[in-house]
LUMPATI-168327 format. One record per residue (C-alpha): y, z, x; residue number from 1. Coordinates in Angstrom, 1 decimal, always signed. Example, Ala and Ser with C-alpha at 12.3 -4.5 7.8 and 13.67 -1.06 7.14 Angstrom:
2
<<-4.5 +7.8 +12.3> 1> <<-1.1 +7.1 +13.7> 2> 
END
This chain:
238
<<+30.0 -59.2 +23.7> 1> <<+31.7 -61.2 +26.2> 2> <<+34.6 -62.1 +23.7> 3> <<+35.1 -58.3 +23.3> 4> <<+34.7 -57.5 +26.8> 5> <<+37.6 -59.8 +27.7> 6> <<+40.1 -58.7 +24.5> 7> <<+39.5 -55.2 +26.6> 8> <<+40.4 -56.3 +29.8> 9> <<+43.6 -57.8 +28.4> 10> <<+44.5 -54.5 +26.4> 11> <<+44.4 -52.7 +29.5> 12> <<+46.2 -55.3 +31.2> 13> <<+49.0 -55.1 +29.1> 14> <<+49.1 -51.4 +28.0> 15> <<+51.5 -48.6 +30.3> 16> <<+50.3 -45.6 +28.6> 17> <<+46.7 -45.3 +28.3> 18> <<+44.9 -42.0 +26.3> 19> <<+41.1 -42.2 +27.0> 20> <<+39.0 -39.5 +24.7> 21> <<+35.6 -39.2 +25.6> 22> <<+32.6 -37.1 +24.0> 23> <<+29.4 -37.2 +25.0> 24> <<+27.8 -40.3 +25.7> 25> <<+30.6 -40.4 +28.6> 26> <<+27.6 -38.1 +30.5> 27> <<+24.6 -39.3 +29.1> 28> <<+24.5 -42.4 +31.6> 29> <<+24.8 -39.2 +33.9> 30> <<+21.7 -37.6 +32.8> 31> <<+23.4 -34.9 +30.9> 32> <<+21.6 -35.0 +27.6> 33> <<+23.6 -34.8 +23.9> 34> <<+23.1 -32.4 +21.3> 35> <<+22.6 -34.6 +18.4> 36> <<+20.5 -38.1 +19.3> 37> <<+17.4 -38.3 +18.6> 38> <<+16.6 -36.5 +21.8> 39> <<+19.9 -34.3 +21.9> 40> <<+19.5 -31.0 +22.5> 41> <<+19.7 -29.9 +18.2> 42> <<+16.3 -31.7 +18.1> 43> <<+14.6 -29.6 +20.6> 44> <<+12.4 -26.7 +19.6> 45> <<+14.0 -23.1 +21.0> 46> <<+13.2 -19.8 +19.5> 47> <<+16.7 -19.8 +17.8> 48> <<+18.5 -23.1 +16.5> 49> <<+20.5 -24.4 +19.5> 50> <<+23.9 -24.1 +17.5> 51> <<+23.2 -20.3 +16.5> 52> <<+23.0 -19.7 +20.4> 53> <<+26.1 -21.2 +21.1> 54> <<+27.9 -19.3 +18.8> 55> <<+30.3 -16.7 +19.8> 56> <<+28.1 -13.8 +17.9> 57> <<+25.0 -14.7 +19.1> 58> <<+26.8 -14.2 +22.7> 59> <<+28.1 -10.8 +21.8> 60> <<+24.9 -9.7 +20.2> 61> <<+22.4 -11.4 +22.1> 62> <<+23.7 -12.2 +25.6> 63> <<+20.2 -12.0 +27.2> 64> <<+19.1 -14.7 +24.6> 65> <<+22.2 -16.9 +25.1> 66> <<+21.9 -16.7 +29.4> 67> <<+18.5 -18.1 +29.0> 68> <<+19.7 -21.1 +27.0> 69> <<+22.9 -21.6 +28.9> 70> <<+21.4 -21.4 +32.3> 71> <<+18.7 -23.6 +31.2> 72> <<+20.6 -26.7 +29.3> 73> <<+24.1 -26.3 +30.5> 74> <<+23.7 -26.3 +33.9> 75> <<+25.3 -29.7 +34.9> 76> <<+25.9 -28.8 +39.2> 77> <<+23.4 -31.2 +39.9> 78> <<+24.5 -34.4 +38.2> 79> <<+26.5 -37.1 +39.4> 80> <<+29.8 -39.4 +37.7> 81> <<+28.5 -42.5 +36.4> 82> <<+30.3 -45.5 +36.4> 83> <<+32.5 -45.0 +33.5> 84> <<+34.0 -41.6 +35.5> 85> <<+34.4 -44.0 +38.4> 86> <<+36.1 -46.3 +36.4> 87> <<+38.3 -44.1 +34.7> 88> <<+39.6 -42.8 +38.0> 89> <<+40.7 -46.1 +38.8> 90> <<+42.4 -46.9 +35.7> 91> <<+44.7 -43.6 +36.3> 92> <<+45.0 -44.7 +39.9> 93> <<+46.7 -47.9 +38.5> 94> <<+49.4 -45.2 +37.2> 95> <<+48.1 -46.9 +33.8> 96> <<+46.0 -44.3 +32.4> 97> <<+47.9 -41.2 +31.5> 98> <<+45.5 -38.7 +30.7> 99> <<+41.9 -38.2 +29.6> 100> <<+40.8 -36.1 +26.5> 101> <<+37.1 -34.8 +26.9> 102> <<+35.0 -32.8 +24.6> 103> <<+32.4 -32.4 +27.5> 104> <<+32.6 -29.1 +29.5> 105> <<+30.6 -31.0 +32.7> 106> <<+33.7 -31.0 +34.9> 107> <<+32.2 -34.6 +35.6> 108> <<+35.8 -36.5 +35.4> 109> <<+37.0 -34.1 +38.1> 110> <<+34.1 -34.2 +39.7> 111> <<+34.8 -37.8 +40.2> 112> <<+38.2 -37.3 +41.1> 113> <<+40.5 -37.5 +37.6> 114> <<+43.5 -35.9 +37.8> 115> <<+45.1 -35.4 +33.9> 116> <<+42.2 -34.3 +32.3> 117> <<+42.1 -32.2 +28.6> 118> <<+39.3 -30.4 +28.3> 119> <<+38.8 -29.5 +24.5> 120> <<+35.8 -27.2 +24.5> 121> <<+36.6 -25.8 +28.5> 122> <<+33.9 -26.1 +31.5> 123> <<+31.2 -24.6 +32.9> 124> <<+33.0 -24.2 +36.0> 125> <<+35.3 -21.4 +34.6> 126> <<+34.1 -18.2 +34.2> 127> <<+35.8 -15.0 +33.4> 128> <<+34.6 -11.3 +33.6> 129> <<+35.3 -10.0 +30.2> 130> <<+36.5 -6.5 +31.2> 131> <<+38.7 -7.2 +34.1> 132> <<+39.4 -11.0 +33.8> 133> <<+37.7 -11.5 +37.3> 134> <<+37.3 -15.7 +38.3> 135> <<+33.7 -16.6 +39.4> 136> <<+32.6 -20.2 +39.9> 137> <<+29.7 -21.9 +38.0> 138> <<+27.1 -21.7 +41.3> 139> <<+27.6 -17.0 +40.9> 140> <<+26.9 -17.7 +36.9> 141> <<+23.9 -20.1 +37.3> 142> <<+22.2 -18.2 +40.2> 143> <<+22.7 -14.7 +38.5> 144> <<+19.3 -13.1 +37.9> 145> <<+19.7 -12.5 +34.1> 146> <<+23.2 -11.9 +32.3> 147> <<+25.9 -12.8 +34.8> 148> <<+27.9 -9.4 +36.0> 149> <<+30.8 -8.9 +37.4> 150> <<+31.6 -6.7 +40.5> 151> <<+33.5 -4.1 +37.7> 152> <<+30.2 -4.3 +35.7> 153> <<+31.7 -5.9 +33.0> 154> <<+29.8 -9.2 +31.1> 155> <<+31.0 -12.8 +32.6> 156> <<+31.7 -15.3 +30.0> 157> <<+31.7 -18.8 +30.6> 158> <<+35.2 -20.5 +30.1> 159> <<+33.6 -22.8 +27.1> 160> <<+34.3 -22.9 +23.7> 161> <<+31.8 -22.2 +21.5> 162> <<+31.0 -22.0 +17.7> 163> <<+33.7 -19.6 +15.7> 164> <<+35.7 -19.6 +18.1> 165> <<+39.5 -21.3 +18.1> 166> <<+39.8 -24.5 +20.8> 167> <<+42.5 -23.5 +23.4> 168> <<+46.3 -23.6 +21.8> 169> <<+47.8 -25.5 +24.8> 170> <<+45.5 -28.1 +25.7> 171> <<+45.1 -29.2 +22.0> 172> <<+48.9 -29.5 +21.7> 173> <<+48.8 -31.5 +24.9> 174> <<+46.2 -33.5 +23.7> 175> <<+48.0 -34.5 +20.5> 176> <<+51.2 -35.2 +22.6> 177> <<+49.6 -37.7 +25.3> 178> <<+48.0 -39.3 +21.7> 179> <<+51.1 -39.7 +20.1> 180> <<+52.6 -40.9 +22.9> 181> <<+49.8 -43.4 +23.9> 182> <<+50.3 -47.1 +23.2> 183> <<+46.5 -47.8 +23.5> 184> <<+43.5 -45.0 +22.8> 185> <<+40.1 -45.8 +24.0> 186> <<+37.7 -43.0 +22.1> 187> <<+34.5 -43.5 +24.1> 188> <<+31.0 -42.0 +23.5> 189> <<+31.7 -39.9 +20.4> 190> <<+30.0 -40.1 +17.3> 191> <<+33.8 -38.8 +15.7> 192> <<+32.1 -36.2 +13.5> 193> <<+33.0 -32.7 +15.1> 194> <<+36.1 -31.6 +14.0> 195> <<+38.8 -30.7 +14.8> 196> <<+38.2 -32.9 +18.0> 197> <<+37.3 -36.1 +15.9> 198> <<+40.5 -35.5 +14.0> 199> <<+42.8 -36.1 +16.6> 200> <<+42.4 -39.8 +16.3> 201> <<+44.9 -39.1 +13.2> 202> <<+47.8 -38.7 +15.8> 203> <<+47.8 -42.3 +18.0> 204> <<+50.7 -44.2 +16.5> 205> <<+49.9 -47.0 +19.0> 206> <<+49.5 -50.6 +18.9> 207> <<+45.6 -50.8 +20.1> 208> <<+42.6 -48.5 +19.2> 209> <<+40.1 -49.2 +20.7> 210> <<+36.3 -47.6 +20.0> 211> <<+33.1 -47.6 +22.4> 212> <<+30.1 -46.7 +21.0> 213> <<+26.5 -47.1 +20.6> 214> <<+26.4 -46.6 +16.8> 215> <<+29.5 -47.0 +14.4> 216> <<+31.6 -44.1 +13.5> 217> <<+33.5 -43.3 +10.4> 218> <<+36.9 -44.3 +11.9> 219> <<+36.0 -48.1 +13.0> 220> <<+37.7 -49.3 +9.9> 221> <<+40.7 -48.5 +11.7> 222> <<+39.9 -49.6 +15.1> 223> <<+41.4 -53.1 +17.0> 224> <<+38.1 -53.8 +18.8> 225> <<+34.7 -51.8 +18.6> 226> <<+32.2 -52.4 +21.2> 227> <<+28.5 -51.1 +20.0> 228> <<+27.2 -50.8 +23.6> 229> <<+26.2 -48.6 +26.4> 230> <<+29.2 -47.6 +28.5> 231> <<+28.1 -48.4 +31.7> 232> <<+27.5 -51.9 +30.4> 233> <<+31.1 -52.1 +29.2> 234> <<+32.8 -50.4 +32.4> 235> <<+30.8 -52.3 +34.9> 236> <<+32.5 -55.2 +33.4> 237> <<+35.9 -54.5 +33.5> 238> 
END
């Protein structure tokens, strides 16, 4: 662990153009829980399967259903950055890290204070009225009584991406970009199984991948170091 620990340390130290891609164990040292551990949200007990509700037809066809879910679970006002976050903001503060890829809609990397942040599947923060394109902050959404409304009367929608629907054109083609152009990618907290986020690995042409992760992924074969711990262990030390 140490030996790895200290190849990191010098990877940073010698890399200019750092990509960090995070999923969700970046928030888990948060409290935020996952959707696929052993405790992650898709092994919880709900009325309807977890990924039906976060679909984008179970949202048109049962919004009622999809409020009581969303409000309940994806409510992440109340949690803190962890370490890693902390970290992170350093490491762009250096001028070193470039931009961070997330597949976490927590806002928790802003929240700590990162700047270049790509937020594949959007944030709770955002919200949109779906008649007249209205802005309304997560605290309005979370503290509605019921479905969220807007002052037109139209349905709010949270700015999040959900199942069957298309990620955001712009931020994935920015995401690819600061990838290519990276000459070290850290993939952090990600089990590299959702796609199409997991496939933007494809892209780095760098010199250093690096992968953090409690349990192996499919792409470690291809890594330059993999580290098989907790985050906050790894960050702390760096």
């Amino acid at each position: 662990m140490d030996d790895k620990i200290q190849k990191f340390r010098q990877l940073l130290e010698k890399s200019n153009n750092i990509i960090f891609f995070g999923g969700a164990g970046v928030s888990t040292e948060s409290g935020i829980p996952d959707f696929r551990s052993k405790d992650g949200l898709y092994n919880q007990k709900y009325d309807y399967p977890p990924e039906e509700i976060l679909s984008h037809s179970f949202f048109i066809n049962n919004t009622s259903e999809f409020y009581k879910f969303y409000k309940d679970k994806m409510n992440s006002l109340n949690y803190k950055p962890n370490i890693t976050h902390m970290k992170l903001v350093d490491l762009e503060n250096t001028s070193k890290l470039k931009g961070i890829i997330t597949q976490n809609i927590d806002g928790l990397h802003q929240k700590a204070g990162s700047k270049n942040v790509y937020e594949l599947h959007g944030s709770v923060l955002r919200n949109y009225c779906m008649k007249c394109g209205k802005f309304y902050n997560a605290d309005y959404v979370f503290n509605s009584n019921g479905i969220p409304l807007c002052s037109c009367g139209g349905i709010i929608k949270p700015d999040v991406v959900l199942y069957d629907e298309n990620l955001d054109s712009n931020i994935l083609k920015n995401s690819i970009l600061a990838i290519q152009n990276a000459d070290l990618l850290i993939v952090a907290g990600t089990s590299l199984t959702v796609y199409p986020a997991s496939g933007l690995i494809n892209y780095f042409n760098g010199n250093n991948l690096v992968l953090l992760n409690r349990d192996s992924t499919p792409y470690d074969y291809m890594a330059d170091l993999v580290i098989n711990e907790s985050l906050g262990e790894v960050f702390e030390k760096i």
